[in-house]
N, C-alpha and C positions, 0 to 999 in steps of 0.2 A: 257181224250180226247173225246169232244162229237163225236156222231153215224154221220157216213157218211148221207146227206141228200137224199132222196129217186132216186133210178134209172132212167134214160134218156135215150132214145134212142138215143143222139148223142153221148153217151162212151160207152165202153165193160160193159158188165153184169157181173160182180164178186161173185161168188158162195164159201160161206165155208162146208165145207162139214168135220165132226167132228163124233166121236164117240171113246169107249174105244178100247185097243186095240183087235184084232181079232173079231170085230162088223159087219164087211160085207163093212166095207167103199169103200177098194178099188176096190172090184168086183161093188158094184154099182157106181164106178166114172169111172171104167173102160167103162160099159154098157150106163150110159150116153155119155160118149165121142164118142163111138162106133155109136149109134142112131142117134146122130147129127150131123155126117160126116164131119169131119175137122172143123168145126165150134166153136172148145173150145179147148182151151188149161188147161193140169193139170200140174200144181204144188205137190208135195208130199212136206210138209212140213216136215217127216223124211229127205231128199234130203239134208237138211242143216242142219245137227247137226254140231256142231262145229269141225274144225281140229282141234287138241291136238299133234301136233308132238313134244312136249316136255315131252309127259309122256312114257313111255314104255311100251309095249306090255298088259302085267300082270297090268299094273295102267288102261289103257283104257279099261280095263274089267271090272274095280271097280266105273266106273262112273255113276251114275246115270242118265239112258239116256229118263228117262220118267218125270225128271222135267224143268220147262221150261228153266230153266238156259239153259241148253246140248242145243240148239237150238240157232242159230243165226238168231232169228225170225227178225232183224232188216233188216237185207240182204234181207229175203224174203218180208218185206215191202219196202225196195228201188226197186228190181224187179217187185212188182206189180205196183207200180208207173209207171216204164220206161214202162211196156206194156202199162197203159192208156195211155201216151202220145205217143203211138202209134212205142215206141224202141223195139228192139231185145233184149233177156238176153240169159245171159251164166249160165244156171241152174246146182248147182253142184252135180257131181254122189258123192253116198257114199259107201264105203266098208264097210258092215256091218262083213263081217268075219275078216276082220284087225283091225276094229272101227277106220278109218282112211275115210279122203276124196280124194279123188280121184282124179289124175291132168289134168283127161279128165272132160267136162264137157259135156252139150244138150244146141244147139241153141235153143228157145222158143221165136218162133214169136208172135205179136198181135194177137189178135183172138175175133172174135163178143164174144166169152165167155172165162171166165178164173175159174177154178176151181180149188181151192185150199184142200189137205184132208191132213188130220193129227189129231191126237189124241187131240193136246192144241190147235187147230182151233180156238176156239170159248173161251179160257181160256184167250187168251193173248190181249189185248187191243185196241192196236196198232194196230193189225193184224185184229181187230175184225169189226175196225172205217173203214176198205177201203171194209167192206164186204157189197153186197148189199142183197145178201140173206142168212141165213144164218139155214142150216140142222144138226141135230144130230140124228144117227144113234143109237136107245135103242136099246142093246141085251144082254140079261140074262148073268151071269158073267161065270156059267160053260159051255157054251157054246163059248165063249170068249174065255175062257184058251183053250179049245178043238183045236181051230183051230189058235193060238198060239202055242200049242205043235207041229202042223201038219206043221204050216210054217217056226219053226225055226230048225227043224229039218233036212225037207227035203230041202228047201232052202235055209239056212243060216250056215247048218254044224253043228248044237250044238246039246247039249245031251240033254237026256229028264230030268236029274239032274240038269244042269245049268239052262235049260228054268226055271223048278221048282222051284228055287232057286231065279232066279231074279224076278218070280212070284211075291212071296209071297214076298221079301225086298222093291220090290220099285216099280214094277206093280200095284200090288194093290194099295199101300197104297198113292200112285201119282194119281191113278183115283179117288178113293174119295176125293182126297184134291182138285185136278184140273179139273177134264176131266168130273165128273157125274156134279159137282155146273156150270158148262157151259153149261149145258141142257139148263138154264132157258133163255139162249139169242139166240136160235133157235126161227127161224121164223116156221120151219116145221121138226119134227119128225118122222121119220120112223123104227117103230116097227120090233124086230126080225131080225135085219139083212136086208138080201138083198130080198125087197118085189116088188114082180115084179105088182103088180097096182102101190103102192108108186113112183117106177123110173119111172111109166109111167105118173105118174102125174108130176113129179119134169119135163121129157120131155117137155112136153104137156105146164109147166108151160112158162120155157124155150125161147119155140119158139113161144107162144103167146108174148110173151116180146120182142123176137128178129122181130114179124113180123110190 
């Protein structure tokens, strides 16, 4: 699928926003969001891993949810669709402590900005052709696990054995095959995580664009 042709000020501004996991992504998609006062709407591309209500409990733990298959990136290319042409979406919540979706969802209005983050951002094709700008977030890999340990523990319930465990089976070995070879289709990299010039340039870029 060729690359979406270059941004217009008469559509929204689509931003991919990529990096492995525990990279700093969503503290700076959060801190853009924040800066530009209602002016962007995000997307979490984990938000759509696929429902599985036909596997059981014990099976939805054996899934591997960091290769692109686990994702219904097709969904989240129909909804960034309906926002350019200006529709509302029903963005779906995900239980990560059940690995189930959820039967509530988030309305997501249009918005002069739309940013999208998630780990295969910039890996999957599809997703990649509706991007107009498109960032990955470099951060050192043990530093990565660190603040993986720290989020799935205290916010998602798990042990420091299982985090471990799916570390090393399908973490890692999902970001080398997919998540680092998607650096090379970044418009703009930012080092270390969450680099407060960097978000103030990715800002600054922003709303030069929006003005």
């Amino acid at each position: 699928m060729p690359e979406r042709s270059p941004w217009k000020p008469d559509r929204p501004l689509f931003i991919g926003l990529a990096g492995g996991s525990g990279s700093g992504k969503t503290t700076i998609a959060k801190s853009v969001v924040e800066r530009l006062d209602g002016r962007v709407s995000l997307l979490q591309h984990d938000a759509y891993y696929r429902d599985q209500p036909e596997l059981s409990y014990d099976e939805r733990t054996e899934v591997n949810y960091d290769h692109p298959s686990s994702l219904e990136t097709e969904l989240l290319v129909k909804h960034l669709e309906d926002l350019r042409s200006g529709l509302a979406i029903e963005k779906p919540v995900y239980d990560f402590a059940n690995h189930a979706r959820s039967e509530e969802s988030v309305r997501v209005g249009p918005a002069p900005v739309v940013l999208v983050e998630g780990i295969l951002v910039l890996s999957e094709p599809e997703l990649r052709s509706e991007l107009d700008l498109k960032i990955f977030v470099d951060t050192d890999a043990d530093l990565r696990l660190a603040r993986r340990l720290e989020r799935d523990i205290n916010e998602r319930g798990r042990t420091v054995d299982s985090v471990l465990d799916q570390y090393f089976n399908t973490v890692r070995p999902m970001h080398l095959e997919f998540v680092a070879p998607s650096r090379r289709y970044a418009d703009l990299i930012i080092p270390e995580g969450y680099n407060p010039a960097a978000v103030a340039t990715v800002v600054e870029l922003i709303r030069s664009r929006l003005n």
